[in-house]
Structure formats: C-alpha cells, structure tokens
C-alpha positions in Angstrom: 87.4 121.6 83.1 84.8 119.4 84.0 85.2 116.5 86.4 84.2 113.3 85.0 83.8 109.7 86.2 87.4 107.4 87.1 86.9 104.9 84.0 86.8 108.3 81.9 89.7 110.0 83.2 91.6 106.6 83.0 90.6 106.5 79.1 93.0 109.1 78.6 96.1 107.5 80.7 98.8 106.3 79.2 102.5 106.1 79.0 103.4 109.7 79.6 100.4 110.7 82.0 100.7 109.8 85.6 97.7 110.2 88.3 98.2 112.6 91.3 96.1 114.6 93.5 94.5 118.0 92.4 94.7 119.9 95.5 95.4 118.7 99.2 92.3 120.1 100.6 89.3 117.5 101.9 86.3 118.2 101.1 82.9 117.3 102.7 81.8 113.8 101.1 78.1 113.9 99.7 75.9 111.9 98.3 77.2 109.5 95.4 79.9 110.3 92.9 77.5 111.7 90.6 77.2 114.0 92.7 80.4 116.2 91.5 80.2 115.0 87.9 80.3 117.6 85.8 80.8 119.9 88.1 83.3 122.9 86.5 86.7 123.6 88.0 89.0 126.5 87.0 92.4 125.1 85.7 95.3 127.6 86.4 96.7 128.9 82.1 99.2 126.4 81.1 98.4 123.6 83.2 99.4 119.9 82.3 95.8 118.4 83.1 94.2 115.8 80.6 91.4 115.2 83.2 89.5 115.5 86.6 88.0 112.9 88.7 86.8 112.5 92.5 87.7 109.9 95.0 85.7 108.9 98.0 88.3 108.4 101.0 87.9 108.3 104.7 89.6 109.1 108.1 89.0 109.4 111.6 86.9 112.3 110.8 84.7 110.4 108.2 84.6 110.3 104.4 85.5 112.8 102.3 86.3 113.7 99.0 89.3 114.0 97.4 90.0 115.6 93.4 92.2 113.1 91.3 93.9 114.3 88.2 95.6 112.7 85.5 98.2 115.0 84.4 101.1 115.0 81.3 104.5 115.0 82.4 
C-alpha cells in the first residue's frame, strides 16, 4: 500500500473506520511530507487498513515521523 497525503486518507473515514498509529517505531523526519508520499509499505495478509499517511511530530530528540493509518473495525 502506498502512503498518501492526511486529506486523502481522511476521504476514506467514516463511521466504522477509526485512525491509529501504524507502528510504534520513530522514524528520522526529512524533508517535507512529500517526501514519503507514495512511498510502498508491505501490509501484513488480512489486514484491516483502508489507508496510510505520515505525521510530523517532535520530542526532546527533535521531529520525527510517525505512520498514521486509518483502519476498519
């Protein structure tokens, strides 16, 4: 599946989707967003994922980035 921009992913919410994070790793923030559009991540068989998005986030380390999904309950 390919990650695509927020207002995408949130095109395909809706009363039986909720939004939760991908994975709990952090990843190195670079660049824009554009940046990891498009990009292609393997989905596990089976899985409840509509669509893929990034967040920019920070800490006390800096910013970084985090995968969004919008999944099907």
């Amino acid at each position: 599946m390919k990650v695509v921009k927020r207002s995408e992913a949130m095109k395909k919410q809706s009363n039986t989707t909720r939004i939760t994070k991908y994975c709990g790793g952090k990843y190195q923030w670079h660049g824009t967003q554009s940046t990891y559009i498009g990009r292609d991540i393997k989905l596990p068989e089976g899985s409840n994922v509509l669509a893929l998005f990034v967040e920019r986030r920070a800490d006390a380390h800096g910013p970084y980035a985090c995968l969004m999904c919008i999944v099907e309950d």
